[in-house]
N, CA, C and O of each residue as an XYZ file, in Angstrom:
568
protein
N     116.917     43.850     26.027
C     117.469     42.814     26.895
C     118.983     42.968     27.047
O     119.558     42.726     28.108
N     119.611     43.389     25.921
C     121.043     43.386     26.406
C     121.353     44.538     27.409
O     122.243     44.389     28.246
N     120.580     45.755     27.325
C     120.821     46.957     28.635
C     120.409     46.021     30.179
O     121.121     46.158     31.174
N     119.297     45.175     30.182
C     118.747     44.859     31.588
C     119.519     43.330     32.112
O     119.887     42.941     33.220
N     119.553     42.703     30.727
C     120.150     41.504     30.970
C     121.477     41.058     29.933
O     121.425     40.134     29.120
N     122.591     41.892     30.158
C     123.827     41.646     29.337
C     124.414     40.313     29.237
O     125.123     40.008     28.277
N     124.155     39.528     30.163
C     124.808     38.029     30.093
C     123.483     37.212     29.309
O     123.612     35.988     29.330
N     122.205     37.735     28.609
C     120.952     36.365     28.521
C     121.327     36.056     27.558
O     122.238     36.815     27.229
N     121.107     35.160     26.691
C     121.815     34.108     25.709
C     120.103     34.303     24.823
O     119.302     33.679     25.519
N     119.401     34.902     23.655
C     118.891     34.750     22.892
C     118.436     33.291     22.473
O     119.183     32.627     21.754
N     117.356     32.834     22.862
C     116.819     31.135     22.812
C     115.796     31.182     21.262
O     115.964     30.258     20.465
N     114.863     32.193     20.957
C     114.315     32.397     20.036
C     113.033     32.737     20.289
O     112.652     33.412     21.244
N     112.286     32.211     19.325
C     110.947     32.751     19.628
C     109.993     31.920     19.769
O     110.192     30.942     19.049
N     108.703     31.819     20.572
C     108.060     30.981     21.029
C     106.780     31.374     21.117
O     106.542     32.279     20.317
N     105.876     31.058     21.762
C     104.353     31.355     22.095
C     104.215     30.669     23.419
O     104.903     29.817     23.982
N     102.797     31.483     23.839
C     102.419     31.154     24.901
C     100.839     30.642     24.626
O     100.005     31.543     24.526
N     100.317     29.078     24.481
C      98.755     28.721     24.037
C      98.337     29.025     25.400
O      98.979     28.768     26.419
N      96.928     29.735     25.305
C      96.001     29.695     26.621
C      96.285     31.157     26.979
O      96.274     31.255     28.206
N      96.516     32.243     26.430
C      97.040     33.376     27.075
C      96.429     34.868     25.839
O      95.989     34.772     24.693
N      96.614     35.869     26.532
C      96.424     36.858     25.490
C      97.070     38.111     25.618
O      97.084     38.550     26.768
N      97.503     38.667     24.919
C      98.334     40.319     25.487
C      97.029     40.925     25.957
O      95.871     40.521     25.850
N      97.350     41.600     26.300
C      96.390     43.071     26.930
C      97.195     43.996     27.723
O      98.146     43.434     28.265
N      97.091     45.301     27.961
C      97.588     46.269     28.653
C      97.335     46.432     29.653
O      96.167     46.795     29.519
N      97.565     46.456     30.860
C      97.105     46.588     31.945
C      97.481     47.256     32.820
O      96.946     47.327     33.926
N      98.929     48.134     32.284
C      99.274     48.452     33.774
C     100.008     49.780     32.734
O     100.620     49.867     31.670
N      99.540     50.594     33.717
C      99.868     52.062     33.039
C     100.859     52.623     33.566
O     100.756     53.023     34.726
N     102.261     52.820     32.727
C     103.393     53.580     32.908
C     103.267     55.329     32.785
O     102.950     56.049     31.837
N     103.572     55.562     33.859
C     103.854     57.377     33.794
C     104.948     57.684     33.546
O     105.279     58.869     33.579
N     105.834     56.672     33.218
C     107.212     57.289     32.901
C     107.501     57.216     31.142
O     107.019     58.060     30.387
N     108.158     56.340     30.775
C     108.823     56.298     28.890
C     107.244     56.429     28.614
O     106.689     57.506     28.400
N     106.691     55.360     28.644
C     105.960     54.923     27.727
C     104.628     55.855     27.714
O     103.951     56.027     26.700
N     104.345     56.436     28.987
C     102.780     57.327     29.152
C     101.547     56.364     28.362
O     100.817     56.679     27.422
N     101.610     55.388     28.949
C     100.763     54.671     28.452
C     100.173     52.991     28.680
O     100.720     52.442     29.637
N      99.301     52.256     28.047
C      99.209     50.548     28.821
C     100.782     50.300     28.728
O     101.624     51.058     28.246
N     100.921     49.348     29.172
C     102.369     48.238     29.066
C     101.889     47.096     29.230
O     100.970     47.015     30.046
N     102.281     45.996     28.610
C     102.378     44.480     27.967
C     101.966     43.658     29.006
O     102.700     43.546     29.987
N     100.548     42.862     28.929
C     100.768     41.470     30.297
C      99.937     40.284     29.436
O      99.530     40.448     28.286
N      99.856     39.687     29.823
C      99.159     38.326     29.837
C      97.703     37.747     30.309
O      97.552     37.248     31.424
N      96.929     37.830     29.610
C      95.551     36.998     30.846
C      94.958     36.152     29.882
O      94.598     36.254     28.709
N      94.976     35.122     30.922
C      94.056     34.133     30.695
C      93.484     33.655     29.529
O      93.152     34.786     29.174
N      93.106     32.997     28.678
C      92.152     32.885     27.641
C      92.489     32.016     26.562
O      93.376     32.328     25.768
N      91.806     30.875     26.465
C      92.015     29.328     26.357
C      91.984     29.409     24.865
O      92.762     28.660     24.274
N      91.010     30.402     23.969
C      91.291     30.285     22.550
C      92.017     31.699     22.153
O      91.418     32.596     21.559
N      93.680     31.794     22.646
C      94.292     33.027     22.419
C      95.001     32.367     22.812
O      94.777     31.438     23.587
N      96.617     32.889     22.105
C      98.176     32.835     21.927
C      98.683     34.146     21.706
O      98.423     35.033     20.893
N      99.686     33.991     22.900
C     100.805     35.205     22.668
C     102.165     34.955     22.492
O     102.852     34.204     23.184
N     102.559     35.688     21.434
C     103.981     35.319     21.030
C     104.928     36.192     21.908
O     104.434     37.013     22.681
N     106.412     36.019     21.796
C     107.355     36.654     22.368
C     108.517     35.691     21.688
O     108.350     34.954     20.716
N     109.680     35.872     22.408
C     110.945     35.846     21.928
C     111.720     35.918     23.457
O     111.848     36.898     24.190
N     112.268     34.269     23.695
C     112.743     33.844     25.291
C     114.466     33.894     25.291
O     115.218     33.785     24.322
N     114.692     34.031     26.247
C     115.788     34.576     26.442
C     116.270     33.549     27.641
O     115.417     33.295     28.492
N     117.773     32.844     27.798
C     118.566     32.595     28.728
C     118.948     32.950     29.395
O     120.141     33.216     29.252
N     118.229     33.301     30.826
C     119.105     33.943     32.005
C     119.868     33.141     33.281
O     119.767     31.994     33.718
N     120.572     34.154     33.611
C     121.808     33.661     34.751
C     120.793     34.161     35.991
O     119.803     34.824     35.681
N     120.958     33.950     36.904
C     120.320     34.224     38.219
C     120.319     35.996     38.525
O     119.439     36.847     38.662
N     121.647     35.986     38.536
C     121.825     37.802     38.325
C     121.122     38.507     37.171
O     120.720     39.659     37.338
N     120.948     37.858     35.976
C     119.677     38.937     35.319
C     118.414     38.412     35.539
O     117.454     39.018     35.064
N     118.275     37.601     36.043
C     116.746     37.226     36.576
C     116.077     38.659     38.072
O     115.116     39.245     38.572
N     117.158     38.501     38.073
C     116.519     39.799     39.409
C     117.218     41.029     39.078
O     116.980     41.905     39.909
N     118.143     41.457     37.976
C     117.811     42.856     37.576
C     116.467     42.522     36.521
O     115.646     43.439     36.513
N     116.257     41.786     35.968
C     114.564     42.101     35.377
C     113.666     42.238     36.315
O     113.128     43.339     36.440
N     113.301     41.131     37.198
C     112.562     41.498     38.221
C     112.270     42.828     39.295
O     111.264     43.094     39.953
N     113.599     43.543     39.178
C     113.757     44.812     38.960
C     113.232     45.778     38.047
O     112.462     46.714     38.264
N     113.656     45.481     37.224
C     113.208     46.538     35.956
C     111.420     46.124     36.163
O     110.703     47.029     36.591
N     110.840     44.887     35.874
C     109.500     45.119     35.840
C     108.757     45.019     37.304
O     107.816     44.289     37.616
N     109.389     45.872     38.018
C     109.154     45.979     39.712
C     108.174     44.639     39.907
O     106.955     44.588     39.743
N     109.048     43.615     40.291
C     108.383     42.412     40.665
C     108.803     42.500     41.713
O     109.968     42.852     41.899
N     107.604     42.074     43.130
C     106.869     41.328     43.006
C     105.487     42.300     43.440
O     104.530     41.779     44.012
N     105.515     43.969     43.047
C     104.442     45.304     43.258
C     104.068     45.352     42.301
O     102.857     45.176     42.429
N     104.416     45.557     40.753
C     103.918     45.806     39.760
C     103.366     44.565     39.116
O     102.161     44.313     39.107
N     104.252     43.829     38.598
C     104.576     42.749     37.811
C     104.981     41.518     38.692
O     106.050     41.453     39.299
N     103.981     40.517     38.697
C     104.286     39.002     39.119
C     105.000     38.083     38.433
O     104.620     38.251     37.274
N     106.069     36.923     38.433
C     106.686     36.056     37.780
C     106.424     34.962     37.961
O     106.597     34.597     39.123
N     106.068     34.249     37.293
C     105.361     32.665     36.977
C     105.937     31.861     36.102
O     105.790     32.172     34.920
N     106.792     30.542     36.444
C     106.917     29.337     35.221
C     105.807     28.940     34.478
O     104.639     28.875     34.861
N     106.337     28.642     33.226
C     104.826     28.258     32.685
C     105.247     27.633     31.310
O     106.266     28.114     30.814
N     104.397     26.290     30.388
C     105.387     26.020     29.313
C     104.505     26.869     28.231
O     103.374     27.342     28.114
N     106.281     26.716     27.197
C     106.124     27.700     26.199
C     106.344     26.410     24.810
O     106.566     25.200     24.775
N     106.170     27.291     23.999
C     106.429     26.189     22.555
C     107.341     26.939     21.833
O     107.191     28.147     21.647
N     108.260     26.308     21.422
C     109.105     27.273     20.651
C     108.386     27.230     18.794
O     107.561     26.410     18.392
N     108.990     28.318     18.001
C     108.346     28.487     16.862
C     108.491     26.804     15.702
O     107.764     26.424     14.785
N     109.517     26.297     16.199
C     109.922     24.652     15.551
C     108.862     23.754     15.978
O     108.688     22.774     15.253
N     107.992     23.897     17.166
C     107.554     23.082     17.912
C     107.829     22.361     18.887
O     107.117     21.429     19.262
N     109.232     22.816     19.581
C     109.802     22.276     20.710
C     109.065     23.039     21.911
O     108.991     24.261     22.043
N     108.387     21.779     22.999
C     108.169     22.628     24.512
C     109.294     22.825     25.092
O     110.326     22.167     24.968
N     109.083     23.801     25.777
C     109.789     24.842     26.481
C     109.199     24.781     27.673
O     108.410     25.615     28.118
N     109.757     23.305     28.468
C     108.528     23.455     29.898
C     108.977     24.601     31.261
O     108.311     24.512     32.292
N     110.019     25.558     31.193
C     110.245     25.524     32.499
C     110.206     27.649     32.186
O     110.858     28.328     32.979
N     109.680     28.129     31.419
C     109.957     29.610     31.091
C     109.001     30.734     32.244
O     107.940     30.829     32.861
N     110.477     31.526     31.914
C     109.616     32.493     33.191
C     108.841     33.589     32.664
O     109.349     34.116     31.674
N     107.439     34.208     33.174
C     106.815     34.927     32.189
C     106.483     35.994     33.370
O     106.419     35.759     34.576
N     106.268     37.377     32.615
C     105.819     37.884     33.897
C     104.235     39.032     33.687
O     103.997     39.694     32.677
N     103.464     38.978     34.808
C     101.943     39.134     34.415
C     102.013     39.942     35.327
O     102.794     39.810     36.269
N     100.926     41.246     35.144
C     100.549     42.664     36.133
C      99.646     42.255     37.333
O      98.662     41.531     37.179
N     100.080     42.817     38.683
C      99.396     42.076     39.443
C      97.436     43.066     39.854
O      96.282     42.782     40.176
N      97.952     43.768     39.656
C      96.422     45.367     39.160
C      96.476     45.638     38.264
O      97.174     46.490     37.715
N      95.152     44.425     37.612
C      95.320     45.431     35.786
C      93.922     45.734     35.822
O      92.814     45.380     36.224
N      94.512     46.497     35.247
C      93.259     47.897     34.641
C      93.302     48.470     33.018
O      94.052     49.420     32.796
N      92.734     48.063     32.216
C      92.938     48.753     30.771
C      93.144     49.589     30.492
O      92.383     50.540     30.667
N      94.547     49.697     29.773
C      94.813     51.028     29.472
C      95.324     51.012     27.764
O      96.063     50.057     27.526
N      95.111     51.695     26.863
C      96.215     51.510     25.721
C      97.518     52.000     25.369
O      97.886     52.980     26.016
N      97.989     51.732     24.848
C      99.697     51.776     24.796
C      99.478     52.790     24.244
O      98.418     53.181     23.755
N     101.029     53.561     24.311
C     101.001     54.408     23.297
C     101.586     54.370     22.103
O     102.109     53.341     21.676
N     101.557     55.390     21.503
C     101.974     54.823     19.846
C     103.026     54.182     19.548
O     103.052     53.147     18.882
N     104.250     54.926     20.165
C     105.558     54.531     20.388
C     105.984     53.021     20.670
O     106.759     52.225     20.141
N     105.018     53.003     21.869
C     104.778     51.217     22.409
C     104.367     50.271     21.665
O     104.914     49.169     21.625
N     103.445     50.568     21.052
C     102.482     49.232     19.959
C     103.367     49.421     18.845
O     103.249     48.520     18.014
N     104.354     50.444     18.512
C     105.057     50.547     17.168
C     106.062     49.430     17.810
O     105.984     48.344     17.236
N     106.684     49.471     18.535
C     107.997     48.719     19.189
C     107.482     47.083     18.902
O     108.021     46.146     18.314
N     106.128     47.237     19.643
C     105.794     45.472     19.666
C     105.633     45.001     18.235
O     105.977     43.849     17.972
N     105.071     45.897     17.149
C     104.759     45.853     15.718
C     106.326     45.560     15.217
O     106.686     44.511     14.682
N     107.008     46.476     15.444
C     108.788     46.001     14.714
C     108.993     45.083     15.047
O     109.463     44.500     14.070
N     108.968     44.170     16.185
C     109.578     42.907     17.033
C     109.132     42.025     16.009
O     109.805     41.272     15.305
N     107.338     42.313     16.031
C     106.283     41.409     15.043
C     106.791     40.883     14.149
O     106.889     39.676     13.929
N     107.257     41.990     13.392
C     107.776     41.723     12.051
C     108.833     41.047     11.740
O     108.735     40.361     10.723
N     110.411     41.018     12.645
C     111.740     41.119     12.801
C     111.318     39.924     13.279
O     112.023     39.213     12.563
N     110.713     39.175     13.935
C     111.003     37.809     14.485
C     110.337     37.157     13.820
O     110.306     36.013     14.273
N     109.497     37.322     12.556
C     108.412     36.484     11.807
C     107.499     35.887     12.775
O     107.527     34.671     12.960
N     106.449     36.872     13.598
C     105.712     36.190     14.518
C     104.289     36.294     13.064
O     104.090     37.260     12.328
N     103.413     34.741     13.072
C     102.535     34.944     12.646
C     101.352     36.106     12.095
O     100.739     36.894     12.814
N     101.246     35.965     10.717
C     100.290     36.910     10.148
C      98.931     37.570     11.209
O      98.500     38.715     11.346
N      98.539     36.235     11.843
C      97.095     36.827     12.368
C      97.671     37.587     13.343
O      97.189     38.719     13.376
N      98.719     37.336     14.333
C      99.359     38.156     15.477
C      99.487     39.432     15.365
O      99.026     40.277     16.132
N     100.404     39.686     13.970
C     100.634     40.590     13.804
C      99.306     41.948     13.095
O      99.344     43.172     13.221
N      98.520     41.286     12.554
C      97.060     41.897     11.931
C      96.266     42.656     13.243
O      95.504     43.623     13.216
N      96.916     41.542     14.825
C      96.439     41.574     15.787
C      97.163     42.592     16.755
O      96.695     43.056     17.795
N      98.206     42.804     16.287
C      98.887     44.413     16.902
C      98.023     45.475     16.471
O      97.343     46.279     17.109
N      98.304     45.197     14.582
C      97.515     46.244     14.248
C      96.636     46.862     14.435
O      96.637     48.093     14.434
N      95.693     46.149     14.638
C      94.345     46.430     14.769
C      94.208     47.537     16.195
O      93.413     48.474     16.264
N      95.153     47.154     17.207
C      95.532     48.042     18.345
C      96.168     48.869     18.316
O      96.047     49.677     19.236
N      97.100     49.105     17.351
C      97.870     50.213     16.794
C      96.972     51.370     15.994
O      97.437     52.477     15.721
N      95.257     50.837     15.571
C      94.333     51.480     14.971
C      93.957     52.001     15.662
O      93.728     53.208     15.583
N      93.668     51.023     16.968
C      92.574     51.469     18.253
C      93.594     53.220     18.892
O      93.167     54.350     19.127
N      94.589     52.796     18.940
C      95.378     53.468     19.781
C      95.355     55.343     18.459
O      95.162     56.427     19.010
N      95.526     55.289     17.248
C      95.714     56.234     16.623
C      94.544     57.295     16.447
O      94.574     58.522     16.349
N      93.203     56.112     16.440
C      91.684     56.496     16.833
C      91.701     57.707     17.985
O      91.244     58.849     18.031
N      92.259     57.090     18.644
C      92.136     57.569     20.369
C      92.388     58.897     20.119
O      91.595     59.837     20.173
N      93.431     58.899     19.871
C      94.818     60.078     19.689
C      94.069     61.179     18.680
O      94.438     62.347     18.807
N      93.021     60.879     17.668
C      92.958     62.041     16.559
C      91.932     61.977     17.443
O      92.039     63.130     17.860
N      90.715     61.377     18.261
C      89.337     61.735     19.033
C      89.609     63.058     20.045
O      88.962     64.105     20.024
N      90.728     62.737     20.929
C      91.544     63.768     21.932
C      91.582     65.169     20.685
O      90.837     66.082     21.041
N      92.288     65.428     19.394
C      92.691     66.364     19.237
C      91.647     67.116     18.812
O      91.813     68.304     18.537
């Protein structure tokens, strides 16, 4: 965030109830692999870590996650980790998803965040377990 959005002000970390990660949208560039979205799903929570933006980094992100072709942007409330709502946060979801898995590199990144922001045990059990799926993959290929 500080390369895409140098002015956002760090708010903390929060969740999203009613939602679930999944991969959906496959990068051919860094990552060669799924990248991060959101769907639907009433007994699932996804964590993250919200950020304060100025209008000008609201649309270099929207940039960076080619909104409004790749990646769609939606208000939506969030809870912060204290229990404060967070009614007005912007989130952003793949508009063609198709399953794909991350690559190692990727699920390692979301796994460090995991850890570094104290997002919940089951969450994080819940990277893992995709960080398994994903290493599976990788020794089946060789």
């Amino acid at each position: 965030m500080r390369e895409r959005c140098p002015t956002s002000k760090p708010l903390g970390v929060a969740y999203l109830h009613g939602y679930r990660l999944a991969f959906t949208f496959y990068s051919t560039g860094r990552w060669k692999g799924g990248c991060a979205d959101i769907i639907r799903d009433n007994n699932s929570t996804v964590w993250g870590y919200v950020y304060e933006l100025t209008d000008r980094d609201l649309m270099r992100l929207d940039n960076y996650e080619g909104c409004p072709h790749c990646y769609k942007r939606f208000q939506t409330k969030a809870v912060s980790a204290d229990g404060r709502e967070l009614p007005h946060v912007w989130v952003y979801e793949v508009v063609n998803k198709e399953s794909h898995l991350p690559s190692e590199e990727y699920i390692n990144i979301l796994l460090r965040a995991a850890i570094e922001y104290g997002f919940p045990d089951s969450y994080r059990e819940y990277l893992e377990s995709i960080r398994e799926k994903v290493t599976s993959s990788r020794n089946e290929k060789r």
